[in-house]
C-alpha positions in Angstrom: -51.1 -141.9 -66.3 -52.7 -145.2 -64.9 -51.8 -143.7 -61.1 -53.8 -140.2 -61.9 -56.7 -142.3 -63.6 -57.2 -143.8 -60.2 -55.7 -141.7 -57.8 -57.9 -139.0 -56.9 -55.8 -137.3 -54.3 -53.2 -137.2 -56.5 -55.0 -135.4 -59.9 -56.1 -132.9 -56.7 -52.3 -132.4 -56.2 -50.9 -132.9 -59.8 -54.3 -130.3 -60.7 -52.9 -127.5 -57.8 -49.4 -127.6 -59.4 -50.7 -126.9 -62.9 -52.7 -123.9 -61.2 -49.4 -122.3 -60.5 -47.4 -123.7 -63.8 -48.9 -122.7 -67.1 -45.0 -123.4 -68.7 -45.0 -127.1 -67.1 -49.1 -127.4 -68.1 -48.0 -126.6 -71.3 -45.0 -128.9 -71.4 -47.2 -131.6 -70.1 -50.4 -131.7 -71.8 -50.5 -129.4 -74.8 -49.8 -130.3 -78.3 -49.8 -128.2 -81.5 -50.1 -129.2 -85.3 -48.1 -128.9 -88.4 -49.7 -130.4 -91.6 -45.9 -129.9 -92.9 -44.2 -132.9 -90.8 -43.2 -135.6 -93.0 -43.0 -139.3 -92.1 -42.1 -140.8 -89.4 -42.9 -137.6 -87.2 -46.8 -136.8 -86.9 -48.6 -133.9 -88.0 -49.8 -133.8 -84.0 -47.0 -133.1 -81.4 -46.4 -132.3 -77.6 -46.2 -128.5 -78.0 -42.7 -128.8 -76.2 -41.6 -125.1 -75.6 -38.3 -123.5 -76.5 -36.6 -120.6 -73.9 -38.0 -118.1 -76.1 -41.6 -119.6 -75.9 -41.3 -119.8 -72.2 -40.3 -116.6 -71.5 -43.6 -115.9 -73.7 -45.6 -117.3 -71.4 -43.9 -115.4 -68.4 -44.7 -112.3 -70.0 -48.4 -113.0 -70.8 -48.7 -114.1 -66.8 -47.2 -110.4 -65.9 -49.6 -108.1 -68.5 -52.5 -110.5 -66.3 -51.1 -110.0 -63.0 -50.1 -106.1 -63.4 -53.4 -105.5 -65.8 -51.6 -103.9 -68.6 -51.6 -104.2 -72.2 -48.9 -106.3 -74.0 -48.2 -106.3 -78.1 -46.2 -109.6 -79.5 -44.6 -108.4 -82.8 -43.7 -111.5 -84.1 -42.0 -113.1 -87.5 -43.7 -116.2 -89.2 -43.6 -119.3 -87.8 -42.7 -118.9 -84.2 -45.8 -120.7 -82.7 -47.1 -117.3 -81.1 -50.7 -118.0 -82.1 -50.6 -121.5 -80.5 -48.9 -120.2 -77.5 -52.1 -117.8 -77.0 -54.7 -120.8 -77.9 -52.7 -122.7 -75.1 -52.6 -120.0 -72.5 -56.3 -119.8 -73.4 -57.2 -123.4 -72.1 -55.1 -122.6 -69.6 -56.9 -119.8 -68.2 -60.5 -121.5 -69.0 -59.3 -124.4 -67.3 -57.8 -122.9 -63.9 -59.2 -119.7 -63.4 -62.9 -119.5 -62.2 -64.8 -117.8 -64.2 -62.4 -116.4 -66.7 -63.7 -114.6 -69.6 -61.2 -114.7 -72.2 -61.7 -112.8 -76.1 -60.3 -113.3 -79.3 -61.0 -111.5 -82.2 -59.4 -111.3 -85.8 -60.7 -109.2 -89.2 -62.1 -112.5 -90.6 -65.0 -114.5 -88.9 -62.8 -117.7 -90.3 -59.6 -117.1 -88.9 -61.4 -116.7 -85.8 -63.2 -120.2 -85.8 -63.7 -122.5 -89.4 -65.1 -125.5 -87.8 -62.3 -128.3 -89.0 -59.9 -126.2 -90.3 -56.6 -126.0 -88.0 -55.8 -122.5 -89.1 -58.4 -120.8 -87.0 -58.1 -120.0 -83.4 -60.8 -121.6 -81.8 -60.5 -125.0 -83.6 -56.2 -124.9 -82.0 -57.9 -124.3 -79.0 -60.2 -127.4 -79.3 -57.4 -129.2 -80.5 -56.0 -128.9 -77.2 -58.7 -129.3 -74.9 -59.7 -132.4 -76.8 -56.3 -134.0 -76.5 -56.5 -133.9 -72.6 -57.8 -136.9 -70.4 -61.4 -136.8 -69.1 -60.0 -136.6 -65.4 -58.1 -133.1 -66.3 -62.1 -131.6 -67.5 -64.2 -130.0 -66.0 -67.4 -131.8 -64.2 -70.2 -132.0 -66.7 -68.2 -130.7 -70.1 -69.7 -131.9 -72.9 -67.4 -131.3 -76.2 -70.9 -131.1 -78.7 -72.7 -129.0 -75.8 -69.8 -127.0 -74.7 -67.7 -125.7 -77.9 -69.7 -124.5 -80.0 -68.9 -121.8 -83.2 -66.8 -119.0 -81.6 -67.4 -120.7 -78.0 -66.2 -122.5 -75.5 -67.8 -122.9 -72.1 -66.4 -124.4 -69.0 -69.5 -125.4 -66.8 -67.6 -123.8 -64.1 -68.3 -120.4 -65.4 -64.9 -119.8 -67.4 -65.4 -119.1 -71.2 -63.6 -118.3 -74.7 -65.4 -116.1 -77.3 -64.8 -115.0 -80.8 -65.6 -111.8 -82.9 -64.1 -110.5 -85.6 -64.0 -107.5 -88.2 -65.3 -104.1 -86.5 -67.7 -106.4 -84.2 -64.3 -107.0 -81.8 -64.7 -106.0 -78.4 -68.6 -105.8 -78.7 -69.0 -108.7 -76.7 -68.7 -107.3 -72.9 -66.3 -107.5 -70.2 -63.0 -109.7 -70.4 -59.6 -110.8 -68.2 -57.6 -110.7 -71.4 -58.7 -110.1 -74.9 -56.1 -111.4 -77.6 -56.1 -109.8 -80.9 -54.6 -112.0 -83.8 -52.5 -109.7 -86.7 -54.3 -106.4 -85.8 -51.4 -104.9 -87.3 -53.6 -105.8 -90.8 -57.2 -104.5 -89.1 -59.1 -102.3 -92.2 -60.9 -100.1 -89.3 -58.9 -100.4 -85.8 -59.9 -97.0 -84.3 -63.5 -98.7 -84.0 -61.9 -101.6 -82.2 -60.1 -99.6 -79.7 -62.8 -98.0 -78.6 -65.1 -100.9 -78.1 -62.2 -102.5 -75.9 -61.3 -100.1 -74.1 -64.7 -100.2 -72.1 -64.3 -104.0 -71.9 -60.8 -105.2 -70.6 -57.7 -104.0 -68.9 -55.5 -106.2 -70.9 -55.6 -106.5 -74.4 -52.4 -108.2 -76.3 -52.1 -107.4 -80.1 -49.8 -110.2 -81.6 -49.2 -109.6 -85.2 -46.7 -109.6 -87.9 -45.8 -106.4 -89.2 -47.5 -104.4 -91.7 -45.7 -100.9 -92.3 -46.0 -97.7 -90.1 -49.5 -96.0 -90.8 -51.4 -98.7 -88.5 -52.8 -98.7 -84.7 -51.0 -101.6 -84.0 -46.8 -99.8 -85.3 -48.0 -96.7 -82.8 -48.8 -98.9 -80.2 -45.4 -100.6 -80.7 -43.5 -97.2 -81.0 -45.4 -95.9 -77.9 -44.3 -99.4 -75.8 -41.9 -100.8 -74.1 -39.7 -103.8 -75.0 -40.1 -106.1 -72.2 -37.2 -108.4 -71.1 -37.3 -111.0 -67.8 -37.5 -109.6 -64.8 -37.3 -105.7 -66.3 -40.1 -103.6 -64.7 -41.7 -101.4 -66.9 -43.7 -98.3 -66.0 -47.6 -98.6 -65.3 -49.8 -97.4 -68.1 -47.2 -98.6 -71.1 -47.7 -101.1 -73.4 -45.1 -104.4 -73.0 -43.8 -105.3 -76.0 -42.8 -108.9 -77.0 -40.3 -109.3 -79.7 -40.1 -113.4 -81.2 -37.1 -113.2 -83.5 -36.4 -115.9 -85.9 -33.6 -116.6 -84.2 -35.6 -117.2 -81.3 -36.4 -120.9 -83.0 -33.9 -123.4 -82.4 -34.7 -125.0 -85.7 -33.7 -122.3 -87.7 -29.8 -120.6 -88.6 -28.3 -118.9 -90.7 -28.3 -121.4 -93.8 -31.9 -121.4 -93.4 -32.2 -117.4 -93.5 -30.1 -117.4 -96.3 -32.4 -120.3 -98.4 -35.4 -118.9 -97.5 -34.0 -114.8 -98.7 -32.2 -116.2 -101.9 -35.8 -117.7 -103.0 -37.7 -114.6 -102.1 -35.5 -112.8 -104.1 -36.1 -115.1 -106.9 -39.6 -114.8 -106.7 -39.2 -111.2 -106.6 -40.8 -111.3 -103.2 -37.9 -110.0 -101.2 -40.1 -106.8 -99.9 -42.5 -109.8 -98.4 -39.9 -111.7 -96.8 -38.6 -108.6 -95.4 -41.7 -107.9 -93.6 -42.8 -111.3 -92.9 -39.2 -112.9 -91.7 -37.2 -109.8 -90.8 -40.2 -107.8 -89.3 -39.5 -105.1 -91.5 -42.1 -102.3 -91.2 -41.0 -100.4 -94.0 -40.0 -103.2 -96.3 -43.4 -102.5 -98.6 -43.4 -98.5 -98.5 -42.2 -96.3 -100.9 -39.5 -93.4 -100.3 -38.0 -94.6 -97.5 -34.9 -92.4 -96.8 -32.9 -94.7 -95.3 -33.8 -98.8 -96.4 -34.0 -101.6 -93.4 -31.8 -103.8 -95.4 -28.6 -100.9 -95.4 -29.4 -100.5 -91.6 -29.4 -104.6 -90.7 -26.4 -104.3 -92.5 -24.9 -101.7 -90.6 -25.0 -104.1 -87.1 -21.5 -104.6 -85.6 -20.2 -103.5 -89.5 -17.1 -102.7 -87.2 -16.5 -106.1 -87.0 -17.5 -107.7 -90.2 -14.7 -104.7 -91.8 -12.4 -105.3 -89.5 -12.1 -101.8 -88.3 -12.1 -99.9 -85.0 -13.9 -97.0 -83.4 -11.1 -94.0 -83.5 -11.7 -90.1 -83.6 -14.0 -87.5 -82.3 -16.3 -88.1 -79.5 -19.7 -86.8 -80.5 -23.4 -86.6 -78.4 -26.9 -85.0 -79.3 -29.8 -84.8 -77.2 -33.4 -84.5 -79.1 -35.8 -83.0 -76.3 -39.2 -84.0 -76.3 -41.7 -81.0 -77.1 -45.1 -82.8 -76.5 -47.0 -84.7 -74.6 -46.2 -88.4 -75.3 -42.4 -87.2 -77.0 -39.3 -88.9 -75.7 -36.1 -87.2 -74.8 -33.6 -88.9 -76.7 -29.2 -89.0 -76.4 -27.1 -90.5 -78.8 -23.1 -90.8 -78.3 -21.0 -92.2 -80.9 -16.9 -93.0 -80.9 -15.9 -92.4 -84.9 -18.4 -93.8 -86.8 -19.3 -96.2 -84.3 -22.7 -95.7 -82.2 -21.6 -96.0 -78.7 -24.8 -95.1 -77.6 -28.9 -94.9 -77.4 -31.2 -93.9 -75.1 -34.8 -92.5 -74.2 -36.6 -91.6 -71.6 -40.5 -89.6 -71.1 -40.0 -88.2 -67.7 -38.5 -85.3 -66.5 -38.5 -81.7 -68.0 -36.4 -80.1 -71.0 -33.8 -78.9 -67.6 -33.4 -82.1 -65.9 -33.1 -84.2 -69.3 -30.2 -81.7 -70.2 -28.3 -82.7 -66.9 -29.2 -86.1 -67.8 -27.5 -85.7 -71.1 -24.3 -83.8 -69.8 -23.6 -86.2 -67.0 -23.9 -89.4 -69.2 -21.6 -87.6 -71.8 -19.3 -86.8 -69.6 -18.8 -90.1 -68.0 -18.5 -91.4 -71.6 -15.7 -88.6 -72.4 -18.0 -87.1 -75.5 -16.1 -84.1 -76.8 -19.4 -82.3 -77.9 -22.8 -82.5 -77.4 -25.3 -81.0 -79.1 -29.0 -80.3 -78.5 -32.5 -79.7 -81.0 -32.5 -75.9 -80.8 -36.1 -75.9 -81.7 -38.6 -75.0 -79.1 -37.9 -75.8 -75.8 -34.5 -76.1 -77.1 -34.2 -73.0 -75.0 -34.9 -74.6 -72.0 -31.3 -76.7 -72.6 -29.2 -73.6 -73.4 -30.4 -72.3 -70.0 -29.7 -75.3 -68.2 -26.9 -75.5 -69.8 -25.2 -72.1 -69.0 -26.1 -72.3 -65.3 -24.2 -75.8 -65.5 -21.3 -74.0 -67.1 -21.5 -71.3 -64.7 -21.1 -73.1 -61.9 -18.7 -75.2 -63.1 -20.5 -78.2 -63.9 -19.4 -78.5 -67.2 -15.7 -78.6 -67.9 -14.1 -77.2 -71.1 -13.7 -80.0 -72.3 -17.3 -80.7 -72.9 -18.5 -78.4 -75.3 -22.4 -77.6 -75.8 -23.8 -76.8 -78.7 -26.8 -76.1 -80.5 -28.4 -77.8 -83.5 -31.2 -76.0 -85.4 -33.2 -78.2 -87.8 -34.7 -75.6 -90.1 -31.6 -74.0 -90.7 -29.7 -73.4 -93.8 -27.6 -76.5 -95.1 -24.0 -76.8 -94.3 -21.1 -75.6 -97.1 -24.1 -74.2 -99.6 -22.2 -73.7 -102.5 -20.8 -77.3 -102.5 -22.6 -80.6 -104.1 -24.6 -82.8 -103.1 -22.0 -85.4 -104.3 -18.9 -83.9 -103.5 -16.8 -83.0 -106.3 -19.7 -84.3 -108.9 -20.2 -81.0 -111.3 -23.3 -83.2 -112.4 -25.1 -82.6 -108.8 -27.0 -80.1 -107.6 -25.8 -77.5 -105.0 -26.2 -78.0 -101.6 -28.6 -75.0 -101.3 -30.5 -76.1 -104.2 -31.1 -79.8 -103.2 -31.9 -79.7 -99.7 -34.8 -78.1 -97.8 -32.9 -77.4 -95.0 -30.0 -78.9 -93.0 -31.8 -81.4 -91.5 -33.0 -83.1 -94.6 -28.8 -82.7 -95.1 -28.4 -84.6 -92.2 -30.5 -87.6 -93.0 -29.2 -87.8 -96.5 -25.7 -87.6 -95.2 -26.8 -90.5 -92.8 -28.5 -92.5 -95.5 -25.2 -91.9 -97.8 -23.5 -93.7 -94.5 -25.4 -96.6 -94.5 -25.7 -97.1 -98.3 -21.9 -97.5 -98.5 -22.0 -99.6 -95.3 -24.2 -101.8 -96.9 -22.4 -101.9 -100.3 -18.9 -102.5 -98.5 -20.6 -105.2 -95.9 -22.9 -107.5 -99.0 -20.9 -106.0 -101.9 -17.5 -105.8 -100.9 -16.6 -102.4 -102.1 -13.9 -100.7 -100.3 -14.6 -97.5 -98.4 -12.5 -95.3 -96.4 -13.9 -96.3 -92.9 -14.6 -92.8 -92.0 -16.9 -92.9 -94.4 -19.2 -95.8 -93.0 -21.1 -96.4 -89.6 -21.5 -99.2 -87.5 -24.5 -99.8 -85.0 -22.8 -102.6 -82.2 -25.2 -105.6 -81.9 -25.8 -104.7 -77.9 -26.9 -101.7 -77.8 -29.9 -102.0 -75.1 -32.4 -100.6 -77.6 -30.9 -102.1 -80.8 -34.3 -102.8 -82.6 -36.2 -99.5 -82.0 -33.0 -98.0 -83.0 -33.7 -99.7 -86.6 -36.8 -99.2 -87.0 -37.0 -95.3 -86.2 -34.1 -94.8 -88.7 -36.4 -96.3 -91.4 -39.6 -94.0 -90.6 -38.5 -91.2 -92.1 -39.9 -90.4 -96.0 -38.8 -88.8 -98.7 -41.1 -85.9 -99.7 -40.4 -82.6 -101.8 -41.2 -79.2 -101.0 -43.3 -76.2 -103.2 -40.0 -75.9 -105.1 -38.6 -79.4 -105.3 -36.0 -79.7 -102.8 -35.3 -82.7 -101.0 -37.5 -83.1 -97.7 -38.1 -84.9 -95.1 -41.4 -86.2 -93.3 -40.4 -88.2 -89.8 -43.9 -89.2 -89.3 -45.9 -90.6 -91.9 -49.1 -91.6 -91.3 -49.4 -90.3 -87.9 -46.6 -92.0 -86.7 -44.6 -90.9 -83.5 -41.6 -88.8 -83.6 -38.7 -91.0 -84.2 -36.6 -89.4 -81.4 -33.5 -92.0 -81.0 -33.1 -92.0 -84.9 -33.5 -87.5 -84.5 -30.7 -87.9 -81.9 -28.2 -89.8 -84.1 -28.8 -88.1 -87.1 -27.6 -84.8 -85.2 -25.2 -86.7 -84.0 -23.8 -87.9 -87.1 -23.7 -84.2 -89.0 -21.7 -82.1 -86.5 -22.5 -78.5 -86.8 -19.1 -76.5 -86.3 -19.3 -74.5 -89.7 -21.6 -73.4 -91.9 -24.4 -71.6 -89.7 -24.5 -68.9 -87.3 -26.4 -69.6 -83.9 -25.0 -66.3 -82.4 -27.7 -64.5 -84.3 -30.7 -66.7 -83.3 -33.5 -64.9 -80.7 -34.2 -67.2 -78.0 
């Protein structure tokens, strides 16, 4: 330290290497605060980043380099906020007139002079910890932060709004918007931003399905290191709580077992587990069964054996994904989705990856441009594309149920019939799924024994594991004119949850029960 006091060549040096290092910047010269720290450690520390944290950084650096929006779904607790307020110094520090904005739906979350909760006074917290050498010429902390501002005399500056006033304030290199997933009137937001930066990142903890900020999730893409990721999509950031190398599975368990106490398990869910559905009502299928439902294979000690099934959900709108699902038994083997192409080329896409996986069947949403698959399809077959023993076949949503006359509960004289429960087959379907993972989840926490067959298990690497979980928890419950069972996929203007569509189809094979040779195509 003594060296860079008096070595001005050398700050000039050290100075150029932090230009190019934000992580090591970080590492070196930031600290963060946690009022929670008992004696001997202090409530101030070196904000000393974990892999996780890093690769935070990384991703904030790409959405400013490639001018595109990120969203940070995060869990409690995982320094994301601080990470930002960092970057923020960061940026108004080493980039000539950088105009960063933050904004929040409460003027004192933004900045509360004093108070260590609010954005602006972590970011002062930071720039005040750093020597007088590493400042800029002529800052003066009284002239130059002032409420909801910070002002490099460079040029460079850090501004606040909050409530529907966000995005008011004119033109910005990054905007970050703190738990807009809990905004009252985001539509107005968006609009005013949308004029005023390229790169807006939404971090927030979750806050069920009918918001901006879970559509904006839906819509993105989870970004990983050095995964590129088309231009015009939102990245997505996912901190985990296992992402902290402070926390395991004793302290899950501690902190879940008191929640549950409380009776405040819905809260933990959504807070800890990032559970969007955790505080919505008539959820078909619950988060909890499907978390339990992860390599379930493994925690029953039972292998993937029997049919080979696939089922492609084709996207019918601008926006839609094409979606393929493949399991082995009752074990997902597969899930994928993908926006480009047409309704033709997505069905070759879905024959050629079932083939090389040895699927016995796949079948495809015969709805709509369902069409456009049977065509493909027989042209395939004609030529000889398809082998025999690949068979494709469709799978009509608003058709009857399967096996009308039987019950709901098979063998349970106290249930309805089939055709007097359900809508249609697909509301079946999902409650044939959601029977699945209820006695996955039973067998898994509860220890009740199930025939295997019975159950499903979703393996812990499947590439897109979480949006997998949360699409199969969209769907709602709802009742038609004449009280059957029913089902609404998008609630609240929510997106089509196509990977959860495909499985479900995947799961209910359609062999019996309805006949597709007298559908008009």
């Amino acid at each position: 330290m003594t060296e860079l006091t008096n070595d001005p060549t050398l700050r000039a040096g050290v100075m150029e290497f932090y230009r190019e290092n934000p992580v090591q910047w970080i590492n070196d010269w930031a600290i963060t605060y946690n009022p929670r720290n008992k004696k001997p450690l202090p409530k101030i520390m070196p904000f000393l980043l974990f892999k996780r944290q890093e690769e935070f950084v990384q991703f904030l650096m790409e959405c400013l380099h490639e001018g595109e929006n990120g969203l940070v779904e995060k869990c409690r607790d995982i320094g994301a906020t601080w990470l930002c307020a960092a970057i923020s110094a960061w940026l108004w520090l080493f980039i000539p007139g950088a105009s960063i904005g933050w904004g929040s739906r409460k003027e004192q979350l933004v900045d509360r002079s004093g108070d260590p909760d609010s954005i602006f006074q972590k970011i002062r917290m930071i720039i005040n910890n750093l020597p007088g050498w590493m400042l800029p010429a002529g800052f003066n902390d009284q002239k130059n932060m002032t409420h909801m501002k910070i002002i490099n005399p460079t040029g460079a500056t850090i501004t606040g709004e909050a409530g529907d006033n966000i995005g008011r304030g004119g033109r910005k290199l990054i905007y970050f918007k703190d738990e807009s997933a809990h905004y009252e009137r985001p539509e107005l937001i968006e609009a005013a931003l949308g004029d005023n930066t390229d790169v807006q990142i939404d971090i927030s903890s979750v806050y069920g399905t009918g918001n901006v900020f879970y559509r904006r999730r839906m819509a993105g893409e989870v970004w990983l290191p050095g995964k590129k990721i088309a231009k015009g999509k939102t990245r997505v950031f996912v901190f985990d709580w296992r992402d902290h190398p402070g926390k395991n599975q004793e302290w899950y368990d501690q902190r879940r077992a008191k929640a549950e106490s409380e009776g405040l398990l819905h809260l933990f869910a959504q807070e800890v587990d990032r559970d969007y559905s955790a505080s919505l009502e008539g959820v078909i299928i619950p988060a909890k069964w499907v978390e339990a439902a992860v390599d379930a294979h493994i925690k029953l000690k039972f292998v993937a054996t029997g049919e080979k099934v696939a089922a492609l959900d084709v996207a019918d709108e601008g926006g839609d994904k094409n979606a393929l699902a493949m399991r082995y038994g009752v074990v997902l083997q597969y899930g994928e989705h993908w926006g480009e192409g047409d309704a033709g080329e997505s069905a070759r896409r879905a024959v050629m990856e079932s083939l090389n996986a040895g699927m016995g069947e796949l079948y495809y949403d015969a709805v709509g441009v369902g069409a456009a698959v049977k065509s493909e399809t027989n042209r395939m077959k004609k030529d000889g594309q398809i082998p025999r023993t690949l068979s494709i076949l469709p799978w009509l949503a608003g058709a009857s149920p399967l096996n009308p006359e039987g019950r709901m509960i098979p063998d349970d004289l106290n249930t309805p019939m089939n055709k007097d429960f359900f809508a249609n087959l697909k509301a079946q379907a999902w409650w044939n799924l959601r029977t699945r993972f209820e006695k996955t989840y039973k067998a898994v926490t509860q220890g009740v024994t199930y025939n295997p067959d019975e159950l499903i298990s979703l393996p812990s690497n499947l590439p897109n594991l979480h949006e997998i979980k949360m699409e199969l928890s969209q769907a709602q419950k709802k009742a038609t004119d004449v009280g059957k069972f029913s089902v609404d996929k998008k609630p609240d203007g929510t997106r089509s949850p196509n990977l959860a569509d495909a499985i479900v189809m995947c799961y209910t094979p359609v062999r019996t029960g309805v006949d597709y040779s007298k559908l008009v195509w």
